[in-house]
N, CA, C and O of each residue as an XYZ file, in Angstrom:
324
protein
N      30.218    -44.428     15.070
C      31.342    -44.112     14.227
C      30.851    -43.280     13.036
O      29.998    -43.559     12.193
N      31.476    -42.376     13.158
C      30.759    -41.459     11.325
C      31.476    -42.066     10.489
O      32.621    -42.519     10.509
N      30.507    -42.011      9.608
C      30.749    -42.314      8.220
C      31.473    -40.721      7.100
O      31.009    -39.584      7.191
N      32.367    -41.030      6.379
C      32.639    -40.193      5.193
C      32.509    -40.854      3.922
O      32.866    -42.022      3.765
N      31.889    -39.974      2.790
C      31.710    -40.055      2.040
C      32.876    -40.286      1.059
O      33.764    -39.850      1.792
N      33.662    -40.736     -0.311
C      34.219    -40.766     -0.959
C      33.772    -41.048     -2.403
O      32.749    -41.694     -2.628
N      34.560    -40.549     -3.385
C      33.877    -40.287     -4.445
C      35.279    -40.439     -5.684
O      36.060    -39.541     -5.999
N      35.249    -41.757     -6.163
C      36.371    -42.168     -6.760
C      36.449    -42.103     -8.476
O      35.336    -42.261     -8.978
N      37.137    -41.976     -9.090
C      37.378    -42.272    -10.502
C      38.558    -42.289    -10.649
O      39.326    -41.743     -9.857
N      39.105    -43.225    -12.198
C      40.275    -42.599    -13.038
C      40.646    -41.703    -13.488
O      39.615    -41.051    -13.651
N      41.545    -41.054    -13.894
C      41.772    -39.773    -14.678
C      42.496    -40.197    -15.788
O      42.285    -39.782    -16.928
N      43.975    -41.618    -15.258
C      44.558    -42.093    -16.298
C      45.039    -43.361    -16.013
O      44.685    -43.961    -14.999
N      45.946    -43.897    -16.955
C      46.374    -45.294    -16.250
C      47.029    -45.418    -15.232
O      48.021    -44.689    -15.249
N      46.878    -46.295    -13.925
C      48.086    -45.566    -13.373
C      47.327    -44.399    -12.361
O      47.984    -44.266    -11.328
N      46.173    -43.568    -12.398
C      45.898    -42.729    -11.373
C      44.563    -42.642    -11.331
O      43.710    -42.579    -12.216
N      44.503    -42.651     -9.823
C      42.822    -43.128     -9.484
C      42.949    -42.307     -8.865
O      44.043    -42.333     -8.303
N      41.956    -40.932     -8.468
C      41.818    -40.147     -7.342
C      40.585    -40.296     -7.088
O      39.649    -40.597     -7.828
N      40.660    -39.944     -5.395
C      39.299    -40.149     -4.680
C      39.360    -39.158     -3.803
O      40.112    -39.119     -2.829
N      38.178    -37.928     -4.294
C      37.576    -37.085     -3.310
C      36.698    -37.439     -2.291
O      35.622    -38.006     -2.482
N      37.356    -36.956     -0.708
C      36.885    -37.074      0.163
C      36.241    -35.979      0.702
O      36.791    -34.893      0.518
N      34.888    -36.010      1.518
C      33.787    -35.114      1.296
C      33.942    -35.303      3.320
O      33.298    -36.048      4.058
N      35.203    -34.153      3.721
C      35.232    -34.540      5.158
C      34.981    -33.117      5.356
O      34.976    -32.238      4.495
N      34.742    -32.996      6.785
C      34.246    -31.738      7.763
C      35.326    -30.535      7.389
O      36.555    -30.594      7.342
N      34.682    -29.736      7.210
C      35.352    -28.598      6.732
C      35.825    -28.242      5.028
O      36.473    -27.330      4.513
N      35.126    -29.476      4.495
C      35.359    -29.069      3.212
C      36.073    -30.748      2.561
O      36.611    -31.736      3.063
N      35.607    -30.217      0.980
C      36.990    -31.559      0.305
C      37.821    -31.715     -0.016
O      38.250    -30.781     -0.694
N      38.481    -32.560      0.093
C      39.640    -33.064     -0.221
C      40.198    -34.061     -0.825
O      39.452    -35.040     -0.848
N      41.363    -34.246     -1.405
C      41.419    -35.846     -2.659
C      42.967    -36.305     -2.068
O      43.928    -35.708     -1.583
N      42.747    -37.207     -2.281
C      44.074    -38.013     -2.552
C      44.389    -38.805     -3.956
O      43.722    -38.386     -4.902
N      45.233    -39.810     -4.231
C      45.503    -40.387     -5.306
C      46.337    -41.889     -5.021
O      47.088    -42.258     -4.117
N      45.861    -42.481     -6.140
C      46.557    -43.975     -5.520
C      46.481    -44.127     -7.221
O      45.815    -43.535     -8.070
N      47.785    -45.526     -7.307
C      48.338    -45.558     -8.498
C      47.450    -46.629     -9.000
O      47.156    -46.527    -10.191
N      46.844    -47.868     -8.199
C      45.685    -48.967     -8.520
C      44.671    -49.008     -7.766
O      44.596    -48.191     -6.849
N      44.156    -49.491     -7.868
C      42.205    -49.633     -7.460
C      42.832    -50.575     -6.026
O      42.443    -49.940     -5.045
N      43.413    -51.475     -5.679
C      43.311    -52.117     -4.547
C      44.213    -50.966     -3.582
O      44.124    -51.221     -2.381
N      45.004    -49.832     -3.892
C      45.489    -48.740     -3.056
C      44.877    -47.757     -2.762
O      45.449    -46.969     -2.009
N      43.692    -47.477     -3.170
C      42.379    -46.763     -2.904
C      41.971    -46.485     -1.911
O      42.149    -45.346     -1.480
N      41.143    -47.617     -1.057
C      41.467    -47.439      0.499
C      41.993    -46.981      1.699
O      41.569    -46.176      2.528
N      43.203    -47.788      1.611
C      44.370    -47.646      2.120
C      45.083    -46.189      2.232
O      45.559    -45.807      3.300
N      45.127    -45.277      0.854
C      45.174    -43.930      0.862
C      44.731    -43.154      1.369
O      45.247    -42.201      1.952
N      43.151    -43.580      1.161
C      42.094    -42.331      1.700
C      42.043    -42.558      2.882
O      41.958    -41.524      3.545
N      42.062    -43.853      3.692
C      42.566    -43.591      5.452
C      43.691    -42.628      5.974
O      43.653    -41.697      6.778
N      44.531    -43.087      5.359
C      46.169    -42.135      4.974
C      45.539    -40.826      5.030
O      45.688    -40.019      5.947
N      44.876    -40.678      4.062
C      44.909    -38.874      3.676
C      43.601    -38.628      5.188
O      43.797    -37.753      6.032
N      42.616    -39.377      5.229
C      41.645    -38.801      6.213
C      42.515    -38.836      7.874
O      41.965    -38.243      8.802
N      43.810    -39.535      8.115
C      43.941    -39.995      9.062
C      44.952    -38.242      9.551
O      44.971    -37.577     10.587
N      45.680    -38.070      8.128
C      46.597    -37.133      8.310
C      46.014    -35.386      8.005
O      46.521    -34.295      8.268
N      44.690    -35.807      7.316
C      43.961    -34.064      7.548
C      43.167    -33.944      8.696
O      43.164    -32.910      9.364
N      42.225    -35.317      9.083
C      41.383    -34.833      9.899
C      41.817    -35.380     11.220
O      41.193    -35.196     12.265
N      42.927    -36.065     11.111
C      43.025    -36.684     12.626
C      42.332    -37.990     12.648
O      42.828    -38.751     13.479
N      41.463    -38.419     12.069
C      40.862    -39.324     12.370
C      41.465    -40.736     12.041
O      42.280    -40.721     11.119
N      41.171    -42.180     12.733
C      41.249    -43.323     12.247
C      40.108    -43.695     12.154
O      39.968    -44.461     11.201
N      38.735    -43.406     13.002
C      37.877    -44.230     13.182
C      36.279    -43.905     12.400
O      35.173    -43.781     12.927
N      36.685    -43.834     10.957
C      35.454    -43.594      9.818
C      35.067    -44.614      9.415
O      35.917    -45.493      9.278
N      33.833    -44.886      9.107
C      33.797    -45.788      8.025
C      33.718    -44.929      6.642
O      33.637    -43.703      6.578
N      33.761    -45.885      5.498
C      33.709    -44.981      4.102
C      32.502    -45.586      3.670
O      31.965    -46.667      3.915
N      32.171    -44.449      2.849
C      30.937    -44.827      1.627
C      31.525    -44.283      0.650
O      31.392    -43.078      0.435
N      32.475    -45.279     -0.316
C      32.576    -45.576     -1.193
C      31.759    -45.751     -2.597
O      31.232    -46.797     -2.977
N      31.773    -44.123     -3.491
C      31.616    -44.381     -4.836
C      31.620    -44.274     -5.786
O      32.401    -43.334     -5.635
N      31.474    -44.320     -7.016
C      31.626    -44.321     -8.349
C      31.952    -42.956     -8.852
O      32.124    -42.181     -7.912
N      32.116    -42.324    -10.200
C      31.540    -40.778    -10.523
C      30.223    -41.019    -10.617
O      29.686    -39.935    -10.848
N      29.196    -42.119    -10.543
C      27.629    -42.166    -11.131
C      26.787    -42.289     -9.555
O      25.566    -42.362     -9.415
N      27.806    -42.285     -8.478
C      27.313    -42.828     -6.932
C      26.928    -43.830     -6.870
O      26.169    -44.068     -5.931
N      27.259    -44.931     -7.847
C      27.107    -46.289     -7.155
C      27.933    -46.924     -6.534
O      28.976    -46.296     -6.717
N      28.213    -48.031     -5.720
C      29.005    -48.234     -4.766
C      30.614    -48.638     -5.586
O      30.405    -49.405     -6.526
N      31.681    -48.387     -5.466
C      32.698    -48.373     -5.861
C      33.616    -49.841     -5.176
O      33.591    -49.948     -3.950
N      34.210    -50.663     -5.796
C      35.291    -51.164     -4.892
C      36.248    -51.738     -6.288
O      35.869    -51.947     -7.440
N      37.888    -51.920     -5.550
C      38.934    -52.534     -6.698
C      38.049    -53.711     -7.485
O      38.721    -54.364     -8.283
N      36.684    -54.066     -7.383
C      36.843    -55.429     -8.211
C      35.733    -54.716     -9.534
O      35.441    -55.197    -10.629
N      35.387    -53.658     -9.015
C      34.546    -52.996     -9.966
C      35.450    -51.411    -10.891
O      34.914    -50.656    -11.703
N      36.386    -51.376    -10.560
C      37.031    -50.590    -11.013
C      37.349    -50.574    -12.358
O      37.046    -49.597    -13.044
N      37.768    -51.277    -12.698
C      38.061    -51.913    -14.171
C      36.610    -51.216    -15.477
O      36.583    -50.390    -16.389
N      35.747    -52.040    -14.901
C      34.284    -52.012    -15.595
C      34.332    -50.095    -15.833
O      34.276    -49.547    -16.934
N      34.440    -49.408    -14.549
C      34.785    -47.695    -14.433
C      35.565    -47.058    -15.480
O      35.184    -46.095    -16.146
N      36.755    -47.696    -15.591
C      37.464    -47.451    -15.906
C      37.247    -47.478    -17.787
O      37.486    -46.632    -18.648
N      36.666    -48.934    -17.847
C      36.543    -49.085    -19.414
C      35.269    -47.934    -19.864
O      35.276    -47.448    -20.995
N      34.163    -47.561    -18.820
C      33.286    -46.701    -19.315
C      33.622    -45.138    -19.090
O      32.931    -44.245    -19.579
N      34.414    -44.982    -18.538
C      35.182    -43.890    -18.977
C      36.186    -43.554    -19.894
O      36.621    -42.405    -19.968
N      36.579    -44.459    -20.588
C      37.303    -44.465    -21.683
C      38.925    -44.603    -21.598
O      39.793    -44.675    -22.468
N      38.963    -44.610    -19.817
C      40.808    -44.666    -19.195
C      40.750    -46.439    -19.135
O      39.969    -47.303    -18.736
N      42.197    -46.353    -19.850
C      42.318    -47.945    -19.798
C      44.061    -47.837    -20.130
O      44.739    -48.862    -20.209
């Protein structure tokens, strides 16, 4: 199964985008909370590339591993809250 890369941050309250680093170039989506994150970027990878069957590598703006329970902590060191 390939793996894609993703590459998440805040911008504001309320909007989390996550660039996806798929074949042919990148692409982002957006989700309104950290636990819709996921769920999106399948959405968006499922409806550009066709695909269902990726796994993600999920992470940070710093590339450490990203998930909703660490988001927050992101969020406060970026200054979006």
């Amino acid at each position: 199964m390939p793996s894609i890369d993703v590459e998440v941050f805040p911008i504001e309250p309320g909007r989390w985008i996550a660039v996806i680093e798929g074949p042919g170039g990148p692409f982002s989506t957006e989700a309104p909370t950290p636990d819709r994150v996921e769920p999106e970027v399948r959405l968006a990878i499922a409806e550009v590339l066709g695909r269902t069957d990726v796994d993600l590598i999920i992470l940070d703006d710093e590339g450490a591993p990203w998930s909703p329970e660490t988001a927050l902590q992101q969020a406060q060191r970026l200054g979006v809250q």
